[in-house]
Biopython code that builds the backbone (N, CA, C, O; Angstrom):
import numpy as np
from Bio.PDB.StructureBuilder import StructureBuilder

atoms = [
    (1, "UNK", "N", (-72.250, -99.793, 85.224)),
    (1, "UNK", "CA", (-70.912, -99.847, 85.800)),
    (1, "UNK", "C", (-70.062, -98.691, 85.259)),
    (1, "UNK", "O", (-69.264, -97.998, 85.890)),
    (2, "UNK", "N", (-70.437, -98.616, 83.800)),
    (2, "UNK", "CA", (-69.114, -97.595, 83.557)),
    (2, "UNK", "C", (-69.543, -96.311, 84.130)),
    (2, "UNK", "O", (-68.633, -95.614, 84.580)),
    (3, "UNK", "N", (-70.817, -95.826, 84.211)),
    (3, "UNK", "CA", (-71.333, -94.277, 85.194)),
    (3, "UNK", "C", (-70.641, -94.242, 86.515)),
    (3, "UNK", "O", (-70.262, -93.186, 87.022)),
    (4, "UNK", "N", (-70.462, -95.563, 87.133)),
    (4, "UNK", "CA", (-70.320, -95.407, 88.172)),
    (4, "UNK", "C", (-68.299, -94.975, 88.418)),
    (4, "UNK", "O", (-67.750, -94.209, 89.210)),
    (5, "UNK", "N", (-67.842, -95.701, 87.552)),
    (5, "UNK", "CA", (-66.362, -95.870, 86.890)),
    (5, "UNK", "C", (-66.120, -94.518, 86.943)),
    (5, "UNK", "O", (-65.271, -94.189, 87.772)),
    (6, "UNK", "N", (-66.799, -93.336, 86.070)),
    (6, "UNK", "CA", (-66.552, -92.204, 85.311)),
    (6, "UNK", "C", (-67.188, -91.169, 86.277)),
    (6, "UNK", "O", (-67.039, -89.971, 86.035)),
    (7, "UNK", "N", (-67.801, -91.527, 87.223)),
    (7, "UNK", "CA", (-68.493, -90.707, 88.432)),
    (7, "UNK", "C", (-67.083, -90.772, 89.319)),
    (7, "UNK", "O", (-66.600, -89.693, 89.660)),
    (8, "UNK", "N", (-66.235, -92.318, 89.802)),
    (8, "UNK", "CA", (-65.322, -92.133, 90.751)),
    (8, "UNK", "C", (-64.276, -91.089, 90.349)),
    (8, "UNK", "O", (-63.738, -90.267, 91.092)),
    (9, "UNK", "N", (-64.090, -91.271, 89.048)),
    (9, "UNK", "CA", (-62.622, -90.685, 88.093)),
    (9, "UNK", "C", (-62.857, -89.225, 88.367)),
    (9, "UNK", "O", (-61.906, -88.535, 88.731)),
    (10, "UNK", "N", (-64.125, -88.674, 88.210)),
    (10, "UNK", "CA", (-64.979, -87.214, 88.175)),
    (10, "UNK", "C", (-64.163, -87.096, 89.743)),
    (10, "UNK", "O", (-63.067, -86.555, 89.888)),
    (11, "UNK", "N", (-64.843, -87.632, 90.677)),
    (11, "UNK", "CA", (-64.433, -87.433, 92.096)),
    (11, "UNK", "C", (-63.221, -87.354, 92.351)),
    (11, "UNK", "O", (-63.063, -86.327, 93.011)),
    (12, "UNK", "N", (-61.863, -88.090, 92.126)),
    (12, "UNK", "CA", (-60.659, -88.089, 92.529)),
    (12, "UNK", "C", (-60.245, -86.986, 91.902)),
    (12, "UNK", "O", (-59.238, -86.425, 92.334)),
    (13, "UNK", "N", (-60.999, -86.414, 90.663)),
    (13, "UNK", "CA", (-60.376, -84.784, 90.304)),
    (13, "UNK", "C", (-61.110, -83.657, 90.797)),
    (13, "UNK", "O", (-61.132, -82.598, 90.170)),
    (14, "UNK", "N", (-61.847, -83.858, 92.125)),
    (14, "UNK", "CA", (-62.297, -82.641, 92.712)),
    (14, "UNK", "C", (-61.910, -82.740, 94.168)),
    (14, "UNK", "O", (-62.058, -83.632, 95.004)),
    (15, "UNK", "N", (-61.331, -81.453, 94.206)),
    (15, "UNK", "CA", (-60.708, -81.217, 95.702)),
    (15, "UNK", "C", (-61.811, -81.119, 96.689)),
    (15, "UNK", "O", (-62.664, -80.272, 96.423)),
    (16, "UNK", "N", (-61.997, -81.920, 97.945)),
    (16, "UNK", "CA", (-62.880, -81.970, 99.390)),
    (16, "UNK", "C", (-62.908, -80.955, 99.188)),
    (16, "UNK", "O", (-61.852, -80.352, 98.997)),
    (17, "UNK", "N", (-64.671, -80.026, 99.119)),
    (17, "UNK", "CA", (-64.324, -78.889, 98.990)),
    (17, "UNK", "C", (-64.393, -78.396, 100.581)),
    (17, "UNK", "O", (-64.054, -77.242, 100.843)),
    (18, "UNK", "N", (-64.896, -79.411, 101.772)),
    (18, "UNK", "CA", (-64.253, -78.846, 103.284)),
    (18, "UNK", "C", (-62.931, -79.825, 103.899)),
    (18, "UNK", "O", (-62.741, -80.160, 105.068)),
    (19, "UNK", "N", (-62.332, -80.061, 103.009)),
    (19, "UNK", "CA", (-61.095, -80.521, 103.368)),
    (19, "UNK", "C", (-60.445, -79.037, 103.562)),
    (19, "UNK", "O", (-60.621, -78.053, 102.843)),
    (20, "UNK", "N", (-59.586, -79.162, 104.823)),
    (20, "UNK", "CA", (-58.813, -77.606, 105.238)),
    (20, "UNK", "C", (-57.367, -77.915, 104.285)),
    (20, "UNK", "O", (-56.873, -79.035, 104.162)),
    (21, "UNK", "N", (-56.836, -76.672, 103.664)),
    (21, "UNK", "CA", (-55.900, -76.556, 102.686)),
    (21, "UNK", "C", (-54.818, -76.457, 103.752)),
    (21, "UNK", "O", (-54.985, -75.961, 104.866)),
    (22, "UNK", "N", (-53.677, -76.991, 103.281)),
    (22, "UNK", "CA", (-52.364, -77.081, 104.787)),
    (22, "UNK", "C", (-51.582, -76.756, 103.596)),
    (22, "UNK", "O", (-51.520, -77.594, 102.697)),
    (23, "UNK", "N", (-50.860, -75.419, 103.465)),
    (23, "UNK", "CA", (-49.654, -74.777, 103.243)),
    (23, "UNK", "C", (-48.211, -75.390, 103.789)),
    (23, "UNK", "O", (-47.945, -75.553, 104.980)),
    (24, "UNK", "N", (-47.611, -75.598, 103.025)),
    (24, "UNK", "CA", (-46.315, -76.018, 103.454)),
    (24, "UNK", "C", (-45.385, -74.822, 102.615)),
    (24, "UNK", "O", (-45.550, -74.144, 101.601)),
    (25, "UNK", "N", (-44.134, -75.008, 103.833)),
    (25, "UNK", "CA", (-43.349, -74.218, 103.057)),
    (25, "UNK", "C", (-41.860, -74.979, 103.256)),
    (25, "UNK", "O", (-41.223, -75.229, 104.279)),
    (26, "UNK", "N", (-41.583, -75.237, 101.848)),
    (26, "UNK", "CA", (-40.016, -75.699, 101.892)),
    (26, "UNK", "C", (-39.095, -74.313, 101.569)),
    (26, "UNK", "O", (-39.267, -73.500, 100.660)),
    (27, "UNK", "N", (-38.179, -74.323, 102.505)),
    (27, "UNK", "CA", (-37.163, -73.044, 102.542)),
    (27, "UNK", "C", (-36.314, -73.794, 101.696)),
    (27, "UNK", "O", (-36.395, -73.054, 100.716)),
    (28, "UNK", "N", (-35.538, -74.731, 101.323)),
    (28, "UNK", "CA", (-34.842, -75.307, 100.795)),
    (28, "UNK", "C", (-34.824, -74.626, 99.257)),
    (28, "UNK", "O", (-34.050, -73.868, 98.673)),
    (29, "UNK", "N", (-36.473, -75.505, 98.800)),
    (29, "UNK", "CA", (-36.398, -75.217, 97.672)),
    (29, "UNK", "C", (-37.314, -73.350, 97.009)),
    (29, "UNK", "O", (-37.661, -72.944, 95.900)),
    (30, "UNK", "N", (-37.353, -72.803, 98.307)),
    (30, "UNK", "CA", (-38.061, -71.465, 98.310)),
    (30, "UNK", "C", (-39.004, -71.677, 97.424)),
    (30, "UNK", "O", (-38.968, -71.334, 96.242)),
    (31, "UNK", "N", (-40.046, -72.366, 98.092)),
    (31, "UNK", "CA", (-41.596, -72.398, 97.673)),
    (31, "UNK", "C", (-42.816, -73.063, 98.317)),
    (31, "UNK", "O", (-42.628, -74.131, 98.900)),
    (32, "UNK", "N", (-43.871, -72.614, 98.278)),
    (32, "UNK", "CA", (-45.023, -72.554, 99.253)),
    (32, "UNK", "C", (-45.618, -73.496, 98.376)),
    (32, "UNK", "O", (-45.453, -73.418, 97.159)),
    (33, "UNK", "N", (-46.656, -74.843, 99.194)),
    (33, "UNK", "CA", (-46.962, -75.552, 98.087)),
    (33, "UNK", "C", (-48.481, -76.081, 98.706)),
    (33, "UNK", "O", (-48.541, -75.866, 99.917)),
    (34, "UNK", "N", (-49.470, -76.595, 98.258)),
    (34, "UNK", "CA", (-50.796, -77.392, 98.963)),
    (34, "UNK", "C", (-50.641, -78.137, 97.674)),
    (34, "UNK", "O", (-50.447, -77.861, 96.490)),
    (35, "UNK", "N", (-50.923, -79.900, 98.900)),
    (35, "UNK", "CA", (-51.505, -80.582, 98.238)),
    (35, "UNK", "C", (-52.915, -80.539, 98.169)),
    (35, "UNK", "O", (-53.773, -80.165, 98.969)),
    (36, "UNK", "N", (-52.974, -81.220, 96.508)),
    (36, "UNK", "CA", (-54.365, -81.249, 95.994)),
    (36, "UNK", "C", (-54.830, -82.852, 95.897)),
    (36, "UNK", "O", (-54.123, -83.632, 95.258)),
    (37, "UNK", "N", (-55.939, -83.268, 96.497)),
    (37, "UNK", "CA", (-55.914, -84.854, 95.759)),
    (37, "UNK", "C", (-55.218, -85.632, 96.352)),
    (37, "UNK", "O", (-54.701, -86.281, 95.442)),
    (38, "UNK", "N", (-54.850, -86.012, 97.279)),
    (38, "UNK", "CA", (-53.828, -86.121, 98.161)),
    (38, "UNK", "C", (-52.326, -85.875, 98.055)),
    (38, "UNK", "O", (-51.740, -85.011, 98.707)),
    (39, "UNK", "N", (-51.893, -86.494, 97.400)),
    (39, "UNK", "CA", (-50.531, -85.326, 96.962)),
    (39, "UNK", "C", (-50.191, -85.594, 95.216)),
    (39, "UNK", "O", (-49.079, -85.409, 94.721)),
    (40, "UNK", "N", (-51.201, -85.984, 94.581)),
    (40, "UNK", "CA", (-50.822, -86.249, 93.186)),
    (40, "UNK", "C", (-50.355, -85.103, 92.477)),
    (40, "UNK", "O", (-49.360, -85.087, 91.752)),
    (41, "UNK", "N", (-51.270, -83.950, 92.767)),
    (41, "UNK", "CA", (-51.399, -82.899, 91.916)),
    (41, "UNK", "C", (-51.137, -81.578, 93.459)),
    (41, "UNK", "O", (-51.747, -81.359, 94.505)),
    (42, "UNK", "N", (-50.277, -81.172, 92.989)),
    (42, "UNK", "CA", (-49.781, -79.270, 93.941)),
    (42, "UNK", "C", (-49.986, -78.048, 93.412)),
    (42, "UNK", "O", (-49.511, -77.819, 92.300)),
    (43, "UNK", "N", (-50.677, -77.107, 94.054)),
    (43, "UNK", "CA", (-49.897, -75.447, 93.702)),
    (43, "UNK", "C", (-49.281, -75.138, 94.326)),
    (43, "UNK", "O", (-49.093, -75.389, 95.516)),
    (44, "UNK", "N", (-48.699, -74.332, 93.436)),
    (44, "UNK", "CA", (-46.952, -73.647, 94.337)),
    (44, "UNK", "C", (-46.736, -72.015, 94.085)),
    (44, "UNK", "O", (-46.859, -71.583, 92.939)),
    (45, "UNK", "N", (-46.416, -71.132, 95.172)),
    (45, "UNK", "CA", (-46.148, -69.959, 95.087)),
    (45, "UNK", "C", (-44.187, -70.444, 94.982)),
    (45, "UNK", "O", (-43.558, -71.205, 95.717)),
    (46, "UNK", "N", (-43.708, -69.640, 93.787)),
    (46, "UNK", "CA", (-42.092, -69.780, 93.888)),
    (46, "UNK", "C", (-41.717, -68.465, 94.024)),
    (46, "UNK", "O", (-42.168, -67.473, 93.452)),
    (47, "UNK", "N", (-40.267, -68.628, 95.386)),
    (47, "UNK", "CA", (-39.897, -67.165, 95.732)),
    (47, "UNK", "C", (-38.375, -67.599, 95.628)),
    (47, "UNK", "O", (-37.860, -68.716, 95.692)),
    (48, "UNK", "N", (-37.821, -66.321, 95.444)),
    (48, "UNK", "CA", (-36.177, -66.402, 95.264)),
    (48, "UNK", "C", (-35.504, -65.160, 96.036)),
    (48, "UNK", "O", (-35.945, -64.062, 95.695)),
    (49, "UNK", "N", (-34.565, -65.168, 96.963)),
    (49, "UNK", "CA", (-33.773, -64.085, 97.694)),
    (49, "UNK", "C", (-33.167, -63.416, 96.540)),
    (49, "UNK", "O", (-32.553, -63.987, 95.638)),
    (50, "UNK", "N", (-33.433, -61.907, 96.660)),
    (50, "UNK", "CA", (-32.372, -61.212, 95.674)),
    (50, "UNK", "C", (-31.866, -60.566, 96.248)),
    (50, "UNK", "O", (-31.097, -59.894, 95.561)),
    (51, "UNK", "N", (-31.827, -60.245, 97.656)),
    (51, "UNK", "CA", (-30.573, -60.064, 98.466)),
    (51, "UNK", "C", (-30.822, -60.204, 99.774)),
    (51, "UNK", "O", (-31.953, -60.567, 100.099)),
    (52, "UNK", "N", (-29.969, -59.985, 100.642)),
    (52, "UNK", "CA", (-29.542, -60.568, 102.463)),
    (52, "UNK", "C", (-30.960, -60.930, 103.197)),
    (52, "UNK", "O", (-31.220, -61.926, 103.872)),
    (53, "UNK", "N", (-32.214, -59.269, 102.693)),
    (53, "UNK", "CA", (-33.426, -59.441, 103.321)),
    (53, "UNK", "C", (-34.662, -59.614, 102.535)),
    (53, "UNK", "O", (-35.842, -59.622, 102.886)),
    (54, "UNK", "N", (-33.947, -59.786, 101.075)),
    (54, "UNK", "CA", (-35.632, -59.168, 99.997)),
    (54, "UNK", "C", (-35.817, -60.274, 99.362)),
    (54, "UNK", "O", (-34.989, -61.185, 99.368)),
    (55, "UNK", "N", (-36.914, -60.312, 98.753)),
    (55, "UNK", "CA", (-37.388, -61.786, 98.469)),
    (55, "UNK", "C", (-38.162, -61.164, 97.331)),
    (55, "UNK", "O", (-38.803, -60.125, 97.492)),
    (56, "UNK", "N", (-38.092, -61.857, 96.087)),
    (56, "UNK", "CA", (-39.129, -61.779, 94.857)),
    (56, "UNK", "C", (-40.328, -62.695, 94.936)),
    (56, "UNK", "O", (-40.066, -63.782, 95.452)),
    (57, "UNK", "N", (-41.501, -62.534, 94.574)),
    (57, "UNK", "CA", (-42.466, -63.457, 94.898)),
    (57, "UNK", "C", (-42.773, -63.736, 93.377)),
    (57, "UNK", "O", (-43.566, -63.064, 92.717)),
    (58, "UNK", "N", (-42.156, -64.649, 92.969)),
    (58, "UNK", "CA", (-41.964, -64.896, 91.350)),
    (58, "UNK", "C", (-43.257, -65.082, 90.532)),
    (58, "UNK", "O", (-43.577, -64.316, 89.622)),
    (59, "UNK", "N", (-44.124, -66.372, 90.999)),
    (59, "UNK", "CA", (-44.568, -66.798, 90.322)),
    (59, "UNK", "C", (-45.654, -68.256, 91.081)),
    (59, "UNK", "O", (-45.299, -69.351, 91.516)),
    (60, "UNK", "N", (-46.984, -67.646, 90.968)),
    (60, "UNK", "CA", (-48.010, -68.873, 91.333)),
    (60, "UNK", "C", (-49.003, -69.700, 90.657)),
    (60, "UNK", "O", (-50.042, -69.208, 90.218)),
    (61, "UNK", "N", (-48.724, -70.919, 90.558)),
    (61, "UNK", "CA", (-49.223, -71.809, 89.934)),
    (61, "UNK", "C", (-50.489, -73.130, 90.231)),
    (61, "UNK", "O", (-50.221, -74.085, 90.960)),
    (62, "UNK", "N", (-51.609, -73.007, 89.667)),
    (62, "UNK", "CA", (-52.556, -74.054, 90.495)),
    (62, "UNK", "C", (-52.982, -74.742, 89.255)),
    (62, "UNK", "O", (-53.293, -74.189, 88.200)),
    (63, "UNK", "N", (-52.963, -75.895, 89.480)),
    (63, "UNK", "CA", (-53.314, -76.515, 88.469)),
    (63, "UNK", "C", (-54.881, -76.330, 87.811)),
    (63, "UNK", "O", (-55.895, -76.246, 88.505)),
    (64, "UNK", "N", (-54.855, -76.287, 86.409)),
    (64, "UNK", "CA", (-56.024, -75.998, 85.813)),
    (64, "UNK", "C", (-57.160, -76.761, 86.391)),
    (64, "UNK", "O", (-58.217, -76.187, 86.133)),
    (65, "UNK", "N", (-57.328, -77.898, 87.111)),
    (65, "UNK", "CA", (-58.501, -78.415, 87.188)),
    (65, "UNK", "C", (-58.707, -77.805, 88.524)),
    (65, "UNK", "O", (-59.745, -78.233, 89.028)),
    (66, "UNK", "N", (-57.922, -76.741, 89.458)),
    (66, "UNK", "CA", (-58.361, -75.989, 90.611)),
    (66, "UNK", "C", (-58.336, -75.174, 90.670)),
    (66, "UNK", "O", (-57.895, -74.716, 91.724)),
    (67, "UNK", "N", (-58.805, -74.185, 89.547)),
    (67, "UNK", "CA", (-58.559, -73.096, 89.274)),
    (67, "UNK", "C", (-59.812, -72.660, 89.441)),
    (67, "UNK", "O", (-60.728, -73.376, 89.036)),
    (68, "UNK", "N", (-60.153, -71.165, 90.188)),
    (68, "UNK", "CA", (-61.375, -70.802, 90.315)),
    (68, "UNK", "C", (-61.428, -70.858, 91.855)),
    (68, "UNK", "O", (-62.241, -70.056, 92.315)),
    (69, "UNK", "N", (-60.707, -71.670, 92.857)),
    (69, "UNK", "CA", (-61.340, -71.976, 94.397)),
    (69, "UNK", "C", (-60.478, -70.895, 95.326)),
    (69, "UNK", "O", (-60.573, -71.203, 96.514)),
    (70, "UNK", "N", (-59.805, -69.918, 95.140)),
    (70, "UNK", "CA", (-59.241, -69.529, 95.771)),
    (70, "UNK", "C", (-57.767, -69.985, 96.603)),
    (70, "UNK", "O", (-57.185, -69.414, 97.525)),
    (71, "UNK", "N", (-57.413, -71.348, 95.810)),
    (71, "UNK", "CA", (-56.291, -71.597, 96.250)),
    (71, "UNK", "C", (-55.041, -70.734, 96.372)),
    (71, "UNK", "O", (-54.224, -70.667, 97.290)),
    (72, "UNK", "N", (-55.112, -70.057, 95.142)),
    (72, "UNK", "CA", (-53.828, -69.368, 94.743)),
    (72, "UNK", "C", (-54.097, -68.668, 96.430)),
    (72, "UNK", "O", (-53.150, -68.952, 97.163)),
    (73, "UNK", "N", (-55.133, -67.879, 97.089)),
    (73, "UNK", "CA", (-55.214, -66.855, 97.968)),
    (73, "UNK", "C", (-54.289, -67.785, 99.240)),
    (73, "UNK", "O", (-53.206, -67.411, 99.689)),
    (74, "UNK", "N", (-54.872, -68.796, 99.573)),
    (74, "UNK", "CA", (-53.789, -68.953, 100.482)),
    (74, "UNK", "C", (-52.151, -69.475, 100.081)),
    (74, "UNK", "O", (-51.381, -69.773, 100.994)),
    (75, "UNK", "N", (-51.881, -69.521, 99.172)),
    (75, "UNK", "CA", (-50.121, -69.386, 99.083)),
    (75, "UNK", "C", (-50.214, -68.004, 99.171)),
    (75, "UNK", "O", (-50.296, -67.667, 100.352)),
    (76, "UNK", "N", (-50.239, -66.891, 98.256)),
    (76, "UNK", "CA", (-50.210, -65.526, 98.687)),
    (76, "UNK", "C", (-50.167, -65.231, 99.896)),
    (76, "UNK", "O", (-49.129, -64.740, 100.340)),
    (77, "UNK", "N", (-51.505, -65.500, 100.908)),
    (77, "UNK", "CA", (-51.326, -64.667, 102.372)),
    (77, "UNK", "C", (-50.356, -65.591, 103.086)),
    (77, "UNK", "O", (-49.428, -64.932, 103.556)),
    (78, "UNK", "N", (-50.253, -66.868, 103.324)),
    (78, "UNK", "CA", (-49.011, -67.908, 103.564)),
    (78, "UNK", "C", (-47.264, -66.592, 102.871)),
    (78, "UNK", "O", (-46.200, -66.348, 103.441)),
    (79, "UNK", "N", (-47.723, -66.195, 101.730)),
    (79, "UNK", "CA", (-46.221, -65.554, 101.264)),
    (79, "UNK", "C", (-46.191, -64.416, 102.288)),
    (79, "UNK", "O", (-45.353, -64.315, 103.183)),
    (80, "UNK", "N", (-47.175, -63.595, 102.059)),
    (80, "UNK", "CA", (-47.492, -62.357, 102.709)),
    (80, "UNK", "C", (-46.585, -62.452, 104.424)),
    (80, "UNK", "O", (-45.470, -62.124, 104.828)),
    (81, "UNK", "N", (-47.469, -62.907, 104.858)),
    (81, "UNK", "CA", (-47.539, -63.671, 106.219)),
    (81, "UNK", "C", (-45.519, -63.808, 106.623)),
    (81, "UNK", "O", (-44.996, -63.229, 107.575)),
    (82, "UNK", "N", (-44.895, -64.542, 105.794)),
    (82, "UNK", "CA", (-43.382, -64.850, 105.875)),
    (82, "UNK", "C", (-42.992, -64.218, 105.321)),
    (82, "UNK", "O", (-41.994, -64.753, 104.838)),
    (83, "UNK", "N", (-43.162, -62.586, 104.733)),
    (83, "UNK", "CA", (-42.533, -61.607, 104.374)),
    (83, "UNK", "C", (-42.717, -60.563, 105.573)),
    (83, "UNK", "O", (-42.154, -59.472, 105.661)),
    (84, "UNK", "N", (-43.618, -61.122, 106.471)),
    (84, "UNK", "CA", (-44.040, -59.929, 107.401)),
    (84, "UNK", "C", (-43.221, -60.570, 108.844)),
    (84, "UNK", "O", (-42.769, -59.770, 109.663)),
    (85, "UNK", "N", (-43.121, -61.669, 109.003)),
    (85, "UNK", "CA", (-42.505, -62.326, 110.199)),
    (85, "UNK", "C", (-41.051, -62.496, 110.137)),
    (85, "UNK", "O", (-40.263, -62.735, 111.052)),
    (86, "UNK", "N", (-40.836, -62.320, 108.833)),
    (86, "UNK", "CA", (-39.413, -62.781, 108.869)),
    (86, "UNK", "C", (-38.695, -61.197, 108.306)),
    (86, "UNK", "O", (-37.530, -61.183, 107.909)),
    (87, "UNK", "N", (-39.532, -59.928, 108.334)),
    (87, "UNK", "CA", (-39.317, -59.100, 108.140)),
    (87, "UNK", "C", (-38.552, -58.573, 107.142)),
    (87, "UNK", "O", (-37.759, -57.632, 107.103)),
    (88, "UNK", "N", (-39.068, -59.614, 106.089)),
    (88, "UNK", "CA", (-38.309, -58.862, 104.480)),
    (88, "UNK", "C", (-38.827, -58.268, 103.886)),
    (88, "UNK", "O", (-40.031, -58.142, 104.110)),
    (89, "UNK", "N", (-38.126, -57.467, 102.636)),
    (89, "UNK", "CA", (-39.311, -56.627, 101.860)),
    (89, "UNK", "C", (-39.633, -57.611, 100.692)),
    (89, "UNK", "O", (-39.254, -58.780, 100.773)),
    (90, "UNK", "N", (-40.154, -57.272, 99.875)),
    (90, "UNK", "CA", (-40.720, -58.265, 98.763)),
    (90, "UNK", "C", (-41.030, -57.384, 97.278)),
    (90, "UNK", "O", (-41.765, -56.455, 96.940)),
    (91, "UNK", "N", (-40.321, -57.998, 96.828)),
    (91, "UNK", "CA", (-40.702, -57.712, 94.960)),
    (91, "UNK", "C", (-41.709, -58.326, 94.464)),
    (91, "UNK", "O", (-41.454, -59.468, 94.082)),
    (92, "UNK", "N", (-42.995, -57.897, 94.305)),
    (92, "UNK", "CA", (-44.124, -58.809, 93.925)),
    (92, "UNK", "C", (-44.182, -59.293, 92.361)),
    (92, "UNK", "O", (-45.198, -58.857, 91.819)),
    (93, "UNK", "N", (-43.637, -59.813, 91.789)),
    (93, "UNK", "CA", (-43.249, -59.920, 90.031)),
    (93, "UNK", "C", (-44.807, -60.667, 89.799)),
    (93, "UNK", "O", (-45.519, -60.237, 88.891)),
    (94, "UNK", "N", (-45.302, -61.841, 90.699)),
    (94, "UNK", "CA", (-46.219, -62.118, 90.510)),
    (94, "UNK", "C", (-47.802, -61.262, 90.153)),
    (94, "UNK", "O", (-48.490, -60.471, 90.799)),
    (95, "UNK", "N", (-47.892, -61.738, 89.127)),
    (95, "UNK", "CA", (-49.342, -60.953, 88.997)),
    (95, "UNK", "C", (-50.743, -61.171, 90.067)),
    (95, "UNK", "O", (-51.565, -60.354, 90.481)),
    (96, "UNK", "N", (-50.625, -62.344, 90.244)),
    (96, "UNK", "CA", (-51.801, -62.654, 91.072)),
    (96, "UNK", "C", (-51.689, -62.474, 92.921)),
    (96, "UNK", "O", (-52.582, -62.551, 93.765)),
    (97, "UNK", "N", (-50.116, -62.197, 93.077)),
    (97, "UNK", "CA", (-49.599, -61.818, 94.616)),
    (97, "UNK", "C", (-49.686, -60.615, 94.457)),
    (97, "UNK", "O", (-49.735, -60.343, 95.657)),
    (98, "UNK", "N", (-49.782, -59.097, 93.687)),
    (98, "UNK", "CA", (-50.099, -58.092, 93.407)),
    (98, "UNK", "C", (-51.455, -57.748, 93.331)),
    (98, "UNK", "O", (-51.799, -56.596, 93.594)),
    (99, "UNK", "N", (-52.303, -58.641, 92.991)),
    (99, "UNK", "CA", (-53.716, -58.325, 93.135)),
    (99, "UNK", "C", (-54.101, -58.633, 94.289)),
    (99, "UNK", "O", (-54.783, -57.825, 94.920)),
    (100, "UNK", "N", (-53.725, -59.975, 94.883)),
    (100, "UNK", "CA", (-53.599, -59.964, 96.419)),
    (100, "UNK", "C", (-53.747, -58.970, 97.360)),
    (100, "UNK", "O", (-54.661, -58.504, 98.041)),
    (101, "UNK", "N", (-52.416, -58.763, 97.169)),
    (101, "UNK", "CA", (-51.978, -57.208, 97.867)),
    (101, "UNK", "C", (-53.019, -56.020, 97.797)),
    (101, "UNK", "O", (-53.405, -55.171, 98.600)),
    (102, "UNK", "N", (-53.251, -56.276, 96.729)),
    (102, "UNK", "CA", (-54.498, -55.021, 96.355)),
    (102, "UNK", "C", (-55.404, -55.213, 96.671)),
    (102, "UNK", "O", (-55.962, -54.137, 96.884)),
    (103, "UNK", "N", (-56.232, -56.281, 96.948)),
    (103, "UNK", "CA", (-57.473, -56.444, 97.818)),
    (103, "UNK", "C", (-57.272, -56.945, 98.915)),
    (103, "UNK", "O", (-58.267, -57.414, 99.469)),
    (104, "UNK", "N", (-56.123, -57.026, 99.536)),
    (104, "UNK", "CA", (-55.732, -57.329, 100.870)),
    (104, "UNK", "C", (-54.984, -56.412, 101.016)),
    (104, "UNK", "O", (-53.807, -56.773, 100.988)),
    (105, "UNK", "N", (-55.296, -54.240, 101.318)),
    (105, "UNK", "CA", (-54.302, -54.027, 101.654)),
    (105, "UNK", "C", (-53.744, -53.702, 103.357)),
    (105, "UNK", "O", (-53.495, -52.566, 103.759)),
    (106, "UNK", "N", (-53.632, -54.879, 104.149)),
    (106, "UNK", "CA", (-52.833, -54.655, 105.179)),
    (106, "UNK", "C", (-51.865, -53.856, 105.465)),
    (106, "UNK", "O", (-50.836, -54.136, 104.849)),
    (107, "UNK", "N", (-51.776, -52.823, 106.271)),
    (107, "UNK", "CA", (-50.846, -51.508, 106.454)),
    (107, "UNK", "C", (-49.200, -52.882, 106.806)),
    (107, "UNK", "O", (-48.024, -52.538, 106.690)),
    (108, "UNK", "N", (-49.548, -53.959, 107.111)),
    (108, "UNK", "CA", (-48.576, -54.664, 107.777)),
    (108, "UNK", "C", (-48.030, -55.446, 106.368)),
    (108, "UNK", "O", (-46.814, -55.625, 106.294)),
    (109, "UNK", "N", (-48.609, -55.765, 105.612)),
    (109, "UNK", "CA", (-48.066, -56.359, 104.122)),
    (109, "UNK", "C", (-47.360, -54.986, 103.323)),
    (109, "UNK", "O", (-46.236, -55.013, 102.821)),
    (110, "UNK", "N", (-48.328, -53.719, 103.321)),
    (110, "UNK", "CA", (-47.921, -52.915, 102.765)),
    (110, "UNK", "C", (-46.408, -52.098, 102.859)),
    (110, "UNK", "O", (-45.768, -51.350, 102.120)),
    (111, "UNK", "N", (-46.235, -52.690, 104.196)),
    (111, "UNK", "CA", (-44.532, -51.420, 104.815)),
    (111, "UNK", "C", (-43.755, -52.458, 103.935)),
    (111, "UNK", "O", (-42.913, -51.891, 103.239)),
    (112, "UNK", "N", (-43.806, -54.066, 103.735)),
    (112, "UNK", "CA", (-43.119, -54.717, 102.928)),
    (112, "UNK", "C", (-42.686, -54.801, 101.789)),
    (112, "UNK", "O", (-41.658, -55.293, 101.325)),
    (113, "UNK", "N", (-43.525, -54.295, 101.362)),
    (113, "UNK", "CA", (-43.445, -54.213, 99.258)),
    (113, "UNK", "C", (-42.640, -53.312, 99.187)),
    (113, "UNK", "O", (-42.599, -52.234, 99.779)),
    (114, "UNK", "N", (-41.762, -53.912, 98.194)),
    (114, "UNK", "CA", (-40.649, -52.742, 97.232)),
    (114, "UNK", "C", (-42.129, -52.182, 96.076)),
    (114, "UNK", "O", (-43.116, -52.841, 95.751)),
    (115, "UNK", "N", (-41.823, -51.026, 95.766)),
    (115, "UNK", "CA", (-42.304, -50.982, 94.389)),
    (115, "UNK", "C", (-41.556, -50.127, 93.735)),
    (115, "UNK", "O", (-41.764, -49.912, 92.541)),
]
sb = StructureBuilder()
sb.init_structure("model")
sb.init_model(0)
sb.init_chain("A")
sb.init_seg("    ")
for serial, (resi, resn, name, xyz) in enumerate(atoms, 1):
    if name == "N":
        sb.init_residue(resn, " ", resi, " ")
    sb.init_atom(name, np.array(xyz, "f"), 0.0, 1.0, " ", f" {name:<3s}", serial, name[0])
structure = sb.get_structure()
């Protein structure tokens, strides 16, 4: 019984790995988020206006037990993506939205970036 106990517990901390990842974006609180697990556990890309059209892409966070799957990549192109539609430029402060950028370099992400 308890294998079986410590096998379910194992399972509820691993993300479907073909469950499709659904990006949300709250404008409210300016940040891009997927649930993990059903919604116990989130990563979040956080962005902040630093003026009328420009947007800082602060800072992305996935929780340690999903680290490794490429989550962080879709908040990034999700950021990317609403820096390019909504036609702002972007301060990439983030380290891991900068490497992004760098192995994703889209001529269409690229006219966006301040540097």
């Amino acid at each position: 019984i308890t294998a079986v106990v410590m096998a379910q517990a194992a399972q509820m901390n691993v993300l479907e790995l073909n469950a499709p990842l659904r990006v949300e974006h709250d404008k409210k609180r300016r940040q891009f988020s997927i649930r993990l697990n059903g919604s116990h556990d989130r990563a979040v890309l956080l962005y902040e206006y630093v003026g009328k059209k420009t947007v800082d892409l602060q800072h992305t966070e996935v929780p340690e037990a999903y680290r490794g799957r490429e989550i962080a990549k879709h908040l990034a192109k999700a950021a990317m993506d609403f820096v390019v539609e909504e036609d702002l430029k972007a301060h990439l402060t983030c380290w891991y939205i900068q490497k992004y950028v760098k192995e994703n370099p889209h001529p269409h992400y690229l006219e966006h970036v301040l540097h």
